[in-house]
N, C-alpha and C positions, 0 to 999 in steps of 0.2 A: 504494500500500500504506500503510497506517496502524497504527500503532507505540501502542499503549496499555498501562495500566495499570487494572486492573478490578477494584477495591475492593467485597468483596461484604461485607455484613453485614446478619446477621439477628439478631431478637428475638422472643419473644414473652411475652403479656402473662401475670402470673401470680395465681393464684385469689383474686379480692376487694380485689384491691389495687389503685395506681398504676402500680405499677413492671413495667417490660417486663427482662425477664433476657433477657442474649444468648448468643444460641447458636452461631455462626460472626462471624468478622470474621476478613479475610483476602485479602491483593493479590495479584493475580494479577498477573507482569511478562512472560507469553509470551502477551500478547495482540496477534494480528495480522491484518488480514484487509484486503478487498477488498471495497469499495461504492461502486456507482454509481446515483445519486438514481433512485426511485423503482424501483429493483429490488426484488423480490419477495423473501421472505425466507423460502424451502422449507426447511423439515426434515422430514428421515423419520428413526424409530430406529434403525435400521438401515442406513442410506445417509449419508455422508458428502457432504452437500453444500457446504459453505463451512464455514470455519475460525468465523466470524462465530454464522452459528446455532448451529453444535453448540456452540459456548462457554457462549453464551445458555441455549442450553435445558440443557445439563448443569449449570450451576448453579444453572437455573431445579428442575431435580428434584431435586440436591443438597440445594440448601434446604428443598425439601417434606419429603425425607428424614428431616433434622434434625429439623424442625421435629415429624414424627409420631413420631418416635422419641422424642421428649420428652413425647409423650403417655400411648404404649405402650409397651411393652417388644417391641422391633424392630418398630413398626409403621411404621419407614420403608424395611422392606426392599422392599416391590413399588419403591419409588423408586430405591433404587440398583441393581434390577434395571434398569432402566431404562439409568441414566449410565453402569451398565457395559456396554452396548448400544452407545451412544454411542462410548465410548473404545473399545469394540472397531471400531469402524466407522470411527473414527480411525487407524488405524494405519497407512492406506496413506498419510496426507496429509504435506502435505511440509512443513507449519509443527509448529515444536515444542510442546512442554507436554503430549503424547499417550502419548507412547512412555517405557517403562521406564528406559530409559539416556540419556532425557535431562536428566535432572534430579530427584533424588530429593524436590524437592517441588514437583510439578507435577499438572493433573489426573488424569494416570494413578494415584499413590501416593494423591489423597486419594481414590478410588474405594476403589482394594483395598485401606486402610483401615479401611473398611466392608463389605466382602465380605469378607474375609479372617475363615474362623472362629476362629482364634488370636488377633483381638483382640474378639472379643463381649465382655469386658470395660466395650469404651469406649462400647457402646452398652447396659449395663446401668447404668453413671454416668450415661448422658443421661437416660434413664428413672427412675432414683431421684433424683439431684437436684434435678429441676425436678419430677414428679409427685406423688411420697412427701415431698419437702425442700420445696422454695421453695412447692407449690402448699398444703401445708397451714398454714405457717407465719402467717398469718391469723388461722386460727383454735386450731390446736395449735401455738406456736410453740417448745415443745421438744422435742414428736411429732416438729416438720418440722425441728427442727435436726438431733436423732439420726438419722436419715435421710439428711440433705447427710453427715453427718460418716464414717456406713458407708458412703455411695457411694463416698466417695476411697479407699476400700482397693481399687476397682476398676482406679481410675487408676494408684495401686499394683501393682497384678496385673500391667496393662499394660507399666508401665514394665519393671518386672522383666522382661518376655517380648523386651521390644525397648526400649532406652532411648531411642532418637532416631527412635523411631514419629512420622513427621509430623503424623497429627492429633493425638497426646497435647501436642505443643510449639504446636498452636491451639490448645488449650483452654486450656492455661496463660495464653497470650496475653490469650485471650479472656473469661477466669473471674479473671484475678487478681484485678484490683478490687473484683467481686463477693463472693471470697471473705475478704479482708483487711476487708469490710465487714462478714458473716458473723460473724466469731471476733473483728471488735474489742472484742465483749463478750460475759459468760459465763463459763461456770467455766472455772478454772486447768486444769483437768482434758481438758477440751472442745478448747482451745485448746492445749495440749501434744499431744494425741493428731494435731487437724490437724496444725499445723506441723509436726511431726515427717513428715508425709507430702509436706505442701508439697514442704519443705526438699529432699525426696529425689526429686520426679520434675521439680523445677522451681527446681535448685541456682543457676543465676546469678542468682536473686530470692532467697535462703534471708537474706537480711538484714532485706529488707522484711518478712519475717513471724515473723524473729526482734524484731520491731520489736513486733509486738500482746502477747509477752509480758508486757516492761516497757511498755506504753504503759497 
């Protein structure tokens, strides 16, 4: 048996530019499985074959997810139709990271996450920010900053609905950088209005972005 850790992170690239914005980054510690060289590596949707694949491929559609979500507005839901497939098909297996009570941030919670109608909020953020915000910033770059800037009221929405929603505490993760980069410049106004949102769905950082005020 083999004991891992499964560091996933995604990006993609954004309109006319250099720069790759990221979209997931996030370790997985209940990775466990069983391989013996040159064993075949069966998956079916539906069929829980090995701890191994269904890991693989449910981050493999995870990501697709993401990724078209940031395109469309929910056009990664065929995707996590999918990973919920997956972690349904999971449930009989005996390794963890599958099942509800084992751990509130494991691949079960980041699926229903994203199935969960109660947070479409987090997937209308993914969709404004990088579509409406970062992809037009190129060429309207205060079109696409008003844009990022309404999207966090989503994150907003969210938090309020659930404060320790585990994908809202990965984007945080995942966006802070980016967004401290964002609001290092620009109106006083621009910048008050974020941070003030920051501060509130991502308090054990509320310093660092009390920081681009005075900076």
């Amino acid at each position: 048996i083999i004991e891992a850790e499964l560091n996933i992170a995604l990006r993609r690239p954004t309109f006319k530019t250099n720069y790759s914005t990221p979209l997931f980054n996030h370790i997985d510690n209940d990775f466990m499985f069983e391989y013996v060289e040159s064993q075949p590596l069966d998956f079916a949707e539906n069929i829980y074959t090995s701890n191994l694949t269904s890991t693989l491929a449910f981050y493999a559609y995870y990501a697709l997810g993401l990724y078209f979500d940031s395109f469309g507005l929910y056009g990664g839901d065929p995707f996590f139709k999918i990973t919920e497939q997956i972690v349904t098909s999971a449930q009989s297996a005996n390794e963890s990271g599958w099942k509800a009570f084992d751990d509130r941030e494991n691949r079960y919670w980041l699926n229903e996450n994203m199935v969960n109608n109660a947070y479409k909020p987090i997937l209308q953020y993914m969709y404004e920010h990088h579509r409406l915000g970062l992809d037009k910033m190129s060429t309207k770059q205060d079109e696409g900053k008003a844009a990022i800037t309404k999207s966090l009221e989503y994150l907003k929405q969210a938090y309020k609905e659930r404060p320790n929603l585990f994908f809202l505490q990965i984007i945080n993760d995942t966006k802070r950088n980016e967004w401290k980069s964002i609001y290092s410049e620009g109106s006083q106004q621009d910048k008050t209005k974020a941070i003030n949102i920051f501060r509130e769905i991502d308090p054990a950082h509320a310093s660092e972005y009390e920081e681009l005020l005075t900076g």
